[in-house]
N, C-alpha and C positions, 0 to 999 in steps of 0.2 A: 610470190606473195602467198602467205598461209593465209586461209581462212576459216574461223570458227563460225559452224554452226549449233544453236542449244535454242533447243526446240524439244519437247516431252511427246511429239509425236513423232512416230518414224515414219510415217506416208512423208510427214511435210521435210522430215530431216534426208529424206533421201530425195524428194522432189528438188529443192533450191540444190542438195548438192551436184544432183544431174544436169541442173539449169546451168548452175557454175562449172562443170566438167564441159558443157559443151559451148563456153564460153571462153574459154580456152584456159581457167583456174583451175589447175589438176593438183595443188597443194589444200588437199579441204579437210578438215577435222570434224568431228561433231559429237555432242554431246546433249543427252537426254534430261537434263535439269541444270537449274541454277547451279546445285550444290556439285555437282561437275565440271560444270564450267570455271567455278571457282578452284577447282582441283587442278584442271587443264592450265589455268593461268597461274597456278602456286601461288593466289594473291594470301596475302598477309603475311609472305615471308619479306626478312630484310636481305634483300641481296641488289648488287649491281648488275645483274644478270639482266640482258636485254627483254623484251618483250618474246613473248613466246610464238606469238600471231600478230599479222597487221591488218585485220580488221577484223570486225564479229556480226553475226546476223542472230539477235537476238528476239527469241518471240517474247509477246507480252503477258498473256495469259499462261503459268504453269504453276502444278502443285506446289505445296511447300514454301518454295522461297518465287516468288514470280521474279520478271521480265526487271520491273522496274527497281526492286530491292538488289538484283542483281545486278542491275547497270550501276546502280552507286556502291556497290561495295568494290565494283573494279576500278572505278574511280576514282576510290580512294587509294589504292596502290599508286605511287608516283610513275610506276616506270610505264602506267597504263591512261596515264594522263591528257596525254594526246591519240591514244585508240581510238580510228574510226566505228562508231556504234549506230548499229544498222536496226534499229525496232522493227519487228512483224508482228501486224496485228489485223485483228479481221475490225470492215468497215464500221461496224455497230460498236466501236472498244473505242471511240478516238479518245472522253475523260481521261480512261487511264494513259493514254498515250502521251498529252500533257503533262501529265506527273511523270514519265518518263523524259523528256527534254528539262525538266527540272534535276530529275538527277544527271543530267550528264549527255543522253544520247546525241547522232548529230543527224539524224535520219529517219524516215521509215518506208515501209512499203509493204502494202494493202495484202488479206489474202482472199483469197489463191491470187497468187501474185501473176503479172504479167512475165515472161520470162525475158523480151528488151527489156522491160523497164527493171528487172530485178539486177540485171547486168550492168545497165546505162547506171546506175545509184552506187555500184559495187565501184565500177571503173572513175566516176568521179571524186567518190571516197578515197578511192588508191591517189587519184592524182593531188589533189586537196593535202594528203598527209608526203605523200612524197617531196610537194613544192615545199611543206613545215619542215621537213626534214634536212633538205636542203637548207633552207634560212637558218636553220638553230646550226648545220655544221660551219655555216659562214661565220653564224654568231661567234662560235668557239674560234675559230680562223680566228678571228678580229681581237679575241679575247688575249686568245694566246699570243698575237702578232702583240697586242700592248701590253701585255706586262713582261716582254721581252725588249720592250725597246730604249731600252737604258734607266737611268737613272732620273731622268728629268721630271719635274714636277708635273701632277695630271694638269694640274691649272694653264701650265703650260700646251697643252693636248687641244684646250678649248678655246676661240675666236671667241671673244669677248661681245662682239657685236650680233652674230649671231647664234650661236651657241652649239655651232657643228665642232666636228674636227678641222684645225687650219689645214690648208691644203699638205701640208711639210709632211703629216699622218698620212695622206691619202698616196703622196708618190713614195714616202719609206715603205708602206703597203705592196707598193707594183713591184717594189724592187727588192723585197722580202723573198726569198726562196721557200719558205712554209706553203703547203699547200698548192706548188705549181710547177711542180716535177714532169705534168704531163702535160701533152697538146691539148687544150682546151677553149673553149667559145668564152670569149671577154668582152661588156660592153663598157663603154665608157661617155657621160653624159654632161657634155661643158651646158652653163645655164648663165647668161648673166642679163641685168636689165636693162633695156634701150634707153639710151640715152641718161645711165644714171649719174655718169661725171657731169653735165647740163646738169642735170633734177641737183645734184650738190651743188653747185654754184650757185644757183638761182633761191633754194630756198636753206642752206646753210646744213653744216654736218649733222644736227640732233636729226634733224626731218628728213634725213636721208639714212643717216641710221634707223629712223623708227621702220622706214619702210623695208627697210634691207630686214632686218627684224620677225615681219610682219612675213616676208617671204620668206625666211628660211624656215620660221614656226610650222609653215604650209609642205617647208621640201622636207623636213625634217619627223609631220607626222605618215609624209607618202613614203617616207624611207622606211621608216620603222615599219608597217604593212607589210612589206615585201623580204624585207632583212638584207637591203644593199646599204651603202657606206657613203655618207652623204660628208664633205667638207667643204670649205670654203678658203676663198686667197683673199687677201686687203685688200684689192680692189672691187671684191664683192661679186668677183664672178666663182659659180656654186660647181664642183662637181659630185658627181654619182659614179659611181663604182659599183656594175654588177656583175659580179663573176657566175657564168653560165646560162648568161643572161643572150639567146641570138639575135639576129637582125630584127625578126619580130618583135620579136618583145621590146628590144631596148625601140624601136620605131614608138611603138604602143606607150612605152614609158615618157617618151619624150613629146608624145601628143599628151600624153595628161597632166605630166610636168606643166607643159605651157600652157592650158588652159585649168588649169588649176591655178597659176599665177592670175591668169585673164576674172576668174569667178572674186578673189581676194577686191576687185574693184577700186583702186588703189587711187584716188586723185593724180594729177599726173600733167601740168601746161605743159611739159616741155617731151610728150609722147608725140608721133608722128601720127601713129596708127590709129590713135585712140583719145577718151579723153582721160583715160586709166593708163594707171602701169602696165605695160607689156614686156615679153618675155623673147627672147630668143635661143633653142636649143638643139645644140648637134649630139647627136647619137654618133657614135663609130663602134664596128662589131669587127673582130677577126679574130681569127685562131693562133693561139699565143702559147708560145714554152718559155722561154727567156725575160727576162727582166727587161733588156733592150726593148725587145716587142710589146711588154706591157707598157714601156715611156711612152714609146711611139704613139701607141694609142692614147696617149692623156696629151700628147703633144698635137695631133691633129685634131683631137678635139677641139682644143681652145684655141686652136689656129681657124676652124670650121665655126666656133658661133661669134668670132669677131669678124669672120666675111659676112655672115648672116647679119651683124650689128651695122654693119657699114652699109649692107645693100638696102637699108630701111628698118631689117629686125620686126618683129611680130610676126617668126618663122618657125619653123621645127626643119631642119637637115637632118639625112639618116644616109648613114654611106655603110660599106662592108668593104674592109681592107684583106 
């Protein structure tokens, strides 16, 4: 990971970069003004050329061009859109500091700074844009995966009732070869609701749709957060698809899946557990090269939350194959 420093004092630009040398960031740059900084980054050129640094420790108070003019001119560059921007500023500055989260920054830390806490901000920074990174290369995965997938109408792509992808999108997906040429961590997250064939029966398909509906509106804005691949089958059981995603996580995801269903408060006579809609969901994690191994995993999924629906359901299952 590159790091820019631009800071007009050299005590402080050699102090954070020492901080960061012994933090174990031995890719560190720096620069004495805005108007270098904007040198170092070539912003206002038009080029596809990636970013030059993936983060910046920018002080607020400097001659000329300061802290906060700076942080929005690199902002305005696209390819620096997502740059983690790290403000330093001394405690008696916080006004201007405000003005800088308006232009853009995502951070700050006090001077003389602490030197954990200068690290712990750095290191969450990196994580933060790394997870974005990930999510926008899924995005592109996904992108490319559909407009390669023939000729069929996008209308066709979308469940009408919910408004995810039908499931038919998420297994052409596993069994797509784009993007899965190596062994990699795959989670997979079957989700359907307790007893919603009863809840159909009892109060007719509008009001089973509205609720089916109402739940996917909810899976559909936790998808988007994260950048996993949320569809749906006619029977209204949901799945998620997160590639890179390990037993943690997809565990984590699939506690919040279900009780993110639990908070919607959804009327419900014919729950067991509740007097609301309730959820039941299997996570399954393992390490996957082949298309076969990605089915498998969307096969024991939904094998996994119809034992959960049968044993009572209002569960979270989380297995590693």
């Amino acid at each position: 990971m590159r790091i820019l420093i631009v800071d007009d004092s050299e005590d402080a630009r050699d102090l954070a970069e020492g901080t960061l040398l012994s933090g174990g960031y031995d890719d560190v740059v720096t620069a004495a003004s805005g108007w270098e900084a904007i040198k170092v980054l070539d912003i206002g050129r038009n080029t596809d050329d990636p970013p030059v640094v993936d983060i910046l420790l920018l002080d607020v108070v400097m001659p000329e061009m300061d802290g906060v003019e700076t942080c929005a001119r690199i902002r305005n560059d696209p390819r620096y859109g997502d740059l983690p921007i790290i403000m330093v500023t001394s405690v008696d500055d916080m006004d201007t500091l405000s003005n800088a989260f308006v232009a853009g920054a995502n951070d700050y830390v006090t001077k003389p700074f602490n030197r954990m806490e200068l690290i712990a901000r750095v290191r969450a920074a990196l994580r933060l844009k790394a997870e974005l990174d990930r999510r926008l290369a899924r995005e592109r995965e996904l992108l490319g995966f559909l407009s390669s997938w023939g000729n069929r109408r996008a209308s066709l792509w979308i469940d009408e009732a919910t408004g995810l992808f039908v499931g038919e999108i998420a297994e052409a997906y596993l069994t797509s070869a784009a993007g899965h040429e190596r062994n990699e961590a795959l989670s997979i997250l079957a989700m359907t609701i307790d007893r919603f064939d009863g809840y159909r029966s009892a109060h007719g398909d509008n009001a089973a749709n509205g609720v089916l509906s109402q739940v996917a509106r909810a899976v559909r804005r936790l998808a988007a957060t994260i950048g996993i691949i949320a569809a749906s089958y006619r029977n209204g059981m949901i799945i998620l698809v997160a590639p890179e995603f390990g037993a943690n996580s997809a565990r984590e995801l699939g506690e919040t899946l279900h009780s993110t269903i639990a908070k919607l408060r959804l009327p419900s006579s014919e729950s067991v557990a509740s007097d609301y809609v309730t959820a039941s969901v299997a996570a399954v994690t393992g390490q996957v090269r082949s298309s076969i191994e990605r089915v498998h995993l969307l096969t024991q999924a939904i094998a996994k939350v119809q034992d959960a629906a049968v044993a009572g359901g209002n569960r979270v299952l989380a297995l590693s194959v």
